[in-house]
C-alpha positions in Angstrom: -97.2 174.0 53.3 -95.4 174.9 56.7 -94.3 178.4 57.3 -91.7 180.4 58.9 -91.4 183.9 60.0 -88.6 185.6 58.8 -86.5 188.0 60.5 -84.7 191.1 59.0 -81.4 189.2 58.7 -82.4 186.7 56.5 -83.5 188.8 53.9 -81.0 191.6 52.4 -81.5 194.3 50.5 -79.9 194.1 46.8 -78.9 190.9 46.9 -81.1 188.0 45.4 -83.3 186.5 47.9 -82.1 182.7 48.0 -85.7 181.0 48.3 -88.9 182.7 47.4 -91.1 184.9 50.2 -94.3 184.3 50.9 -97.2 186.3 53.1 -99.0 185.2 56.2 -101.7 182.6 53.8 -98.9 181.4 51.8 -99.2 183.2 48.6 -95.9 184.3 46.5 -94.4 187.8 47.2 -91.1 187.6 45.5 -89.2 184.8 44.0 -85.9 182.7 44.9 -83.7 185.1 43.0 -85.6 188.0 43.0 -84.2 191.3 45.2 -85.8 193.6 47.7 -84.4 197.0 46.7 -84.5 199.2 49.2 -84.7 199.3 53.0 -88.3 200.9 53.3 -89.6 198.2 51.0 -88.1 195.5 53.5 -89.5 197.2 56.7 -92.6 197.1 55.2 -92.4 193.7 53.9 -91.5 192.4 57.5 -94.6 194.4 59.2 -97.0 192.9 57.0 -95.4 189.8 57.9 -92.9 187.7 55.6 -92.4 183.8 55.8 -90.4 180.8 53.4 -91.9 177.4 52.9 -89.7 175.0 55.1 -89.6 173.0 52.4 -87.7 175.4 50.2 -85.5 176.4 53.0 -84.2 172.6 53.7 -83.8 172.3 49.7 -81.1 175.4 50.2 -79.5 173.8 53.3 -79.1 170.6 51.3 -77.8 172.5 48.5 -75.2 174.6 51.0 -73.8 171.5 52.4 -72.6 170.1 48.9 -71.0 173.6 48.8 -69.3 173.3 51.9 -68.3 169.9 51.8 -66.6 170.8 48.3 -64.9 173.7 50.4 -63.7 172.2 53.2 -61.7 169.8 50.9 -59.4 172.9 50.1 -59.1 174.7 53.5 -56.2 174.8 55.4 -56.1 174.7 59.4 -56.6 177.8 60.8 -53.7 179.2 62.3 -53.5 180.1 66.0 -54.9 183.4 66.8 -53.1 185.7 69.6 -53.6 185.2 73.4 -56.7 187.3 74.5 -57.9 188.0 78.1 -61.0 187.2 79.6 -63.2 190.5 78.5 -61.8 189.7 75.1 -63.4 186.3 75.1 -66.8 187.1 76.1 -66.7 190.1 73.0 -65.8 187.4 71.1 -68.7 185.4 72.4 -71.1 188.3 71.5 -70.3 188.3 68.0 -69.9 184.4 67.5 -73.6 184.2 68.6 -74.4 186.9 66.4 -73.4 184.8 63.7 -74.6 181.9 64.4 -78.1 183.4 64.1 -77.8 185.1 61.4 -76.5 181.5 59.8 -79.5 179.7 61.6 -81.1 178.6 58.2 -78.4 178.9 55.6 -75.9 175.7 57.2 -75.9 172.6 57.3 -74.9 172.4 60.8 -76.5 174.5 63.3 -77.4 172.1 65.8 -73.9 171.2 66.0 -72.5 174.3 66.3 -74.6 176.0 68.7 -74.3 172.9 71.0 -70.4 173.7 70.4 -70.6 177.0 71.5 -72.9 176.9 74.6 -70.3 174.0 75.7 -68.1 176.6 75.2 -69.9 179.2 77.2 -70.1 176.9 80.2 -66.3 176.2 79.8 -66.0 180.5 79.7 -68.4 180.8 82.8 -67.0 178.5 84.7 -63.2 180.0 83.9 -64.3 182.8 86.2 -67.9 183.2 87.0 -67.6 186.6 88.7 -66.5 188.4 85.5 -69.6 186.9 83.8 -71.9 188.1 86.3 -70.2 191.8 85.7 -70.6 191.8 82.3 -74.0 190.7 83.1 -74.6 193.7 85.5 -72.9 196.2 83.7 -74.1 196.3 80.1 -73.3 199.0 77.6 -76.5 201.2 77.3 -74.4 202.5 73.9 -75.3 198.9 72.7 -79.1 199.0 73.4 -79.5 198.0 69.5 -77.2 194.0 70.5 -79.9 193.5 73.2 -81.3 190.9 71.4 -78.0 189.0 71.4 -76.7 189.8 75.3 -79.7 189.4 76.7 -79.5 185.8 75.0 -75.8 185.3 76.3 -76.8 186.9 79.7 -79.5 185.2 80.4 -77.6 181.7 79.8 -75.0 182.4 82.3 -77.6 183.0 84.5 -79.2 179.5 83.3 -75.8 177.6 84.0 -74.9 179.1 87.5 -78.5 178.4 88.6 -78.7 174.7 87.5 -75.1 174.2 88.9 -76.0 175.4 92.3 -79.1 173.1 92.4 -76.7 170.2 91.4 -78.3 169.4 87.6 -76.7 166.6 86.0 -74.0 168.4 82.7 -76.0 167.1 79.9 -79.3 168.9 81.1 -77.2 171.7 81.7 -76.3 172.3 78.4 -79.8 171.6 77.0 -81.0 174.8 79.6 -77.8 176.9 78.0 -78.9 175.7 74.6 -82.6 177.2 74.9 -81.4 180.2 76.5 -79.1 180.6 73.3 -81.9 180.6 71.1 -85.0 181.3 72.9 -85.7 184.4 70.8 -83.5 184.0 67.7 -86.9 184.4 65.6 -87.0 188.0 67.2 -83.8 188.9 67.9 -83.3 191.9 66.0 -86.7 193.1 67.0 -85.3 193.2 70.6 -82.6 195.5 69.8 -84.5 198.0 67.8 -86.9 198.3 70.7 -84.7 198.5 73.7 -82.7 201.3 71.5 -86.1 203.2 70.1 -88.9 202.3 72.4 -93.1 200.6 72.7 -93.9 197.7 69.5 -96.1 198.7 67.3 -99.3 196.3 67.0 -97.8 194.1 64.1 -94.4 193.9 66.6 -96.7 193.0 69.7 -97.8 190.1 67.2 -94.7 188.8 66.5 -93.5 189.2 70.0 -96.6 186.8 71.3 -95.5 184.5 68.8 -92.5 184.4 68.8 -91.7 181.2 70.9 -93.7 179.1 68.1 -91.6 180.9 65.4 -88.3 180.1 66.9 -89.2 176.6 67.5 -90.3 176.4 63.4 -86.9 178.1 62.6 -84.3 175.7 64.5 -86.1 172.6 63.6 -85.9 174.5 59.9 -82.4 174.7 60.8 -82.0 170.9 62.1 -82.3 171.2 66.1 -84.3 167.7 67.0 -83.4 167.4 70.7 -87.1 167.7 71.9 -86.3 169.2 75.6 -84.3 171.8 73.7 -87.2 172.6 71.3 -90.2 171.9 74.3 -88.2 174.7 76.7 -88.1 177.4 73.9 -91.6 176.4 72.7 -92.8 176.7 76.6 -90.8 179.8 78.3 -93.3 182.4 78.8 -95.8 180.0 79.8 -96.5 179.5 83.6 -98.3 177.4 85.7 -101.3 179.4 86.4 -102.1 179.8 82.8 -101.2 183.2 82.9 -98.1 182.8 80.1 -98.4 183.2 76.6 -99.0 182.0 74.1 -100.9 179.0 74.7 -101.6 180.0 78.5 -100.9 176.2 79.1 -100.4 174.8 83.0 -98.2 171.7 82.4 -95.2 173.7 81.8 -91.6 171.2 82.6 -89.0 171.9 85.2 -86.7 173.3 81.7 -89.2 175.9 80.7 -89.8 177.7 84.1 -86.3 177.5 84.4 -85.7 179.4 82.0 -88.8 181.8 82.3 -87.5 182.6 85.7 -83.8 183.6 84.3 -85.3 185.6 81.4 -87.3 187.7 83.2 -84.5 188.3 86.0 -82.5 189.2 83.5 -84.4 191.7 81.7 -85.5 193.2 84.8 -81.3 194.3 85.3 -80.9 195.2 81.8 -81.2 198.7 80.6 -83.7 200.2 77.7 -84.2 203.4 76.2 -87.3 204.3 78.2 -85.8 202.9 81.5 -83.3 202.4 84.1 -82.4 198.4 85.1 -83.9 197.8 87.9 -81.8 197.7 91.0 -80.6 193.7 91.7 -81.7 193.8 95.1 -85.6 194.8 93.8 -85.2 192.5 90.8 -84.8 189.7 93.3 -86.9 190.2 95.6 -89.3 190.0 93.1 -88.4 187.3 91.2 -88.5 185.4 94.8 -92.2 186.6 95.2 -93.2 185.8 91.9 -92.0 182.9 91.6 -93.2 182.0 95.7 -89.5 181.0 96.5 -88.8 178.7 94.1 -85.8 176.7 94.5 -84.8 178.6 91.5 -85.2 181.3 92.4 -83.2 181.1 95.5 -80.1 179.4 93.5 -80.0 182.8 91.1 -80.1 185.1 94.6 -77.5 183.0 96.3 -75.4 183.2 93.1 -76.0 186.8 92.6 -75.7 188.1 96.0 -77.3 191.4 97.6 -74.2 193.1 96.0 -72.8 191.3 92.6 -69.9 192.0 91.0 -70.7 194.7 88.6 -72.9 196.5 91.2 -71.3 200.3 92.3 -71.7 200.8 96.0 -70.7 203.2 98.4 -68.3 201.9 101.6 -68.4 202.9 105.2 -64.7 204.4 104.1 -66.4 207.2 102.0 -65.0 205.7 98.9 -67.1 204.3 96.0 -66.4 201.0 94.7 -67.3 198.4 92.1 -67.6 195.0 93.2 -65.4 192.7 91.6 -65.9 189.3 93.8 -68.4 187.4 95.4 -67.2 186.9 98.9 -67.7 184.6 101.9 -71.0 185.9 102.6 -73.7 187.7 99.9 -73.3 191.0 102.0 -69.8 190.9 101.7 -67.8 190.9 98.6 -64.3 192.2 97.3 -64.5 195.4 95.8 -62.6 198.1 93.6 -62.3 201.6 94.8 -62.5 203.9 92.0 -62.6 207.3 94.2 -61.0 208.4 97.2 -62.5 209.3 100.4 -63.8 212.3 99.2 -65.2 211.4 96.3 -62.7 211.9 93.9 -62.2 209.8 91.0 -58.0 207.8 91.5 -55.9 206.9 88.7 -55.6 203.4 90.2 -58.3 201.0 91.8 -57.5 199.6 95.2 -59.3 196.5 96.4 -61.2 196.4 99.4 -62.5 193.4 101.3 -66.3 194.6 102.5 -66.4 192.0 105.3 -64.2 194.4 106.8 -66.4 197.3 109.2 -63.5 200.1 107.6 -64.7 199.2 104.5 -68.6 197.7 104.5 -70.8 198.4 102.4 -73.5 201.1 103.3 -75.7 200.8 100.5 -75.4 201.2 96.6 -73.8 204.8 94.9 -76.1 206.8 93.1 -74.3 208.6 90.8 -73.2 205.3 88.1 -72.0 207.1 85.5 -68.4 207.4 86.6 -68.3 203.3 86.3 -68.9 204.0 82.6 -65.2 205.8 82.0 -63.3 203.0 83.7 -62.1 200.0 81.8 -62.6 196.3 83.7 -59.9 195.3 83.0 -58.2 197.7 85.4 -61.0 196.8 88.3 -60.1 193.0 87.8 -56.5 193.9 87.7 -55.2 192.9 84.4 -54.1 196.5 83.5 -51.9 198.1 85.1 
């Protein structure tokens, strides 16, 4: 019998559990049909540890796809939905990968719809890559609890600009944005609680070291066969000194440290609970270091920038500005004024080009939290 590690979402209270759950050694904890009552009785359930025979779970998929074959003879087309901007899409994005987790193991077509959307991602990023790199750098720290999911998303963008600078071929591309999709979908939900509430306990460390394992079990549970795909979730905290987890193997492929190298960038920028992100300029220098200038490495940097857009900086002006561009050079992008000369917040941004001495860049502005209170929509200039 072959095993899988549940995660909180596949399981809901009060309503009947659609294959039967099983502890770590196999044995029967509740039925197919059978309901978890309460939300206490499924947090413990899920420390102790709480798996589905594979087998039962591709018996259900077989058994959902009759039922949506039978539906999709009755549907209509969907009707066109109303023009949306930019920020709009990438929300969108957020809570289409949300659901396409949560769906992971009850559809018959996973693999073919999470290929559709990371093609989709890489047609979003490409549309303008600045405004993905933003929402990269500027991430809601009301939101902690969707970590899971953006640091996914974010760390895929950073993924596809990185393998486009170093000139990879599209269809390895979209294997890299595939794996970042779903490196951690077996602990997704597990991220959020603890960049909102804090340290794992010793049961969460557990399913954190195992987690790369787990997520490989669940896609191939939910029909993912591409083996690079599988081989660079299965392999992307592993590194070449044997230092990685959790196999500590040394033959790690050009996908896996790849990835490694934009997953650990990225959660280095990303805000928790207990912590601050860590500046970008100290997040790459690091990253460059650790990984002993890596092509890679460089390819995020140059992508990046010193200053990305998303990064709040003070000018030579006396203003304080968001950037909102990447510009000729990585010292000198386009950026949004959002006070005056004195300080003072303005009711409308300005642009100003930092290649300009007026208006260079002096060095990043402390004080971030008046970023928080103005939309991006204004800095990019689609409101008024």
């Amino acid at each position: 019998m072959l095993l899988l590690r549940l995660v909180a979402n596949q399981v809901k209270v009060g309503v009947p559990l659609p294959f039967g759950v099983r502890n770590e050694q196999g044995a029967l904890l509740l039925g197919a049909g059978q309901i978890v009552n309460s939300d206490t009785q499924l947090e413990t359930l899920l420390e102790r540890g709480l798996y589905a025979d594979l087998e039962e779970i591709k018996a259900l998929k077989a058994r959902l796809a009759q039922e949506a074959a039978a539906r999709r003879a009755h549907e209509s087309p969907a009707v066109a939905t109303r023009r949306a901007t930019i920020f709009d899409l990438w929300e969108q994005a957020l809570w289409r990968l949300q659901r396409l987790y949560e769906s992971a193991i009850q559809t018959n077509d996973f693999a073919q719809q999470c290929s559709e959307f990371a093609a989709q991602l890489i047609t979003l990023v490409r549309r303008d890559p600045d405004v993905g790199i933003y929402l990269s750098m500027r991430q809601d720290e009301r939101r902690l609890n969707l970590y899971g999911i953006t640091h996914s998303l974010h760390t895929a963008l950073v993924c596809q600009l990185m393998a486009t600078r170093l000139g990879w071929p599209e269809e390895r591309i979209l294997t890299l944005v595939q794996a970042a999709l779903t490196m951690n979908i077996s602990i997704y939900e597990l991220q959020g609680r603890l960049a909102a509430l804090g340290r794992p306990t010793e049961s969460q460390r557990v399913q954190i070291h195992t987690h790369p394992a787990q997520s490989v079990l669940l896609l191939q549970a939910a029909g993912v066969s591409d083996p690079d795909w599988l081989q660079a979730v299965a392999l992307h905290h592993e590194r070449p000194d044997g230092s990685g987890y959790p196999q500590g193997i040394k033959n790690v492929d050009e996908l896996a440290l790849s990835l490694e190298l934009a997953d650990i960038f990225m959660a280095k920028i990303s805000p928790r609970a207990q912590r601050a992100p860590l500046p970008i300029q100290d997040a790459a220098r690091q990253m460059y270091t650790e990984s002993h200038g890596s092509p890679a490495a460089a390819a995020i940097i140059k992508e990046y920038g010193i200053y990305p857009p998303g990064d709040f900086v003070q000018l030579a002006s006396g203003e304080q500005a968001v950037v909102i561009r990447r510009g000729a050079t990585a010292h000198t992008p386009v950026a949004a004024a959002i006070t005056d000369r004195r300080g003072l917040p303005v009711i409308s941004t300005v642009r100003r080009d930092t290649s300009h001495s007026t208006y260079a860049i002096v060095g990043p502005a402390a004080d971030k939290r008046l970023v928080v209170r103005v939309p991006p929509e204004r800095l990019f200039g689609l409101l008024e």
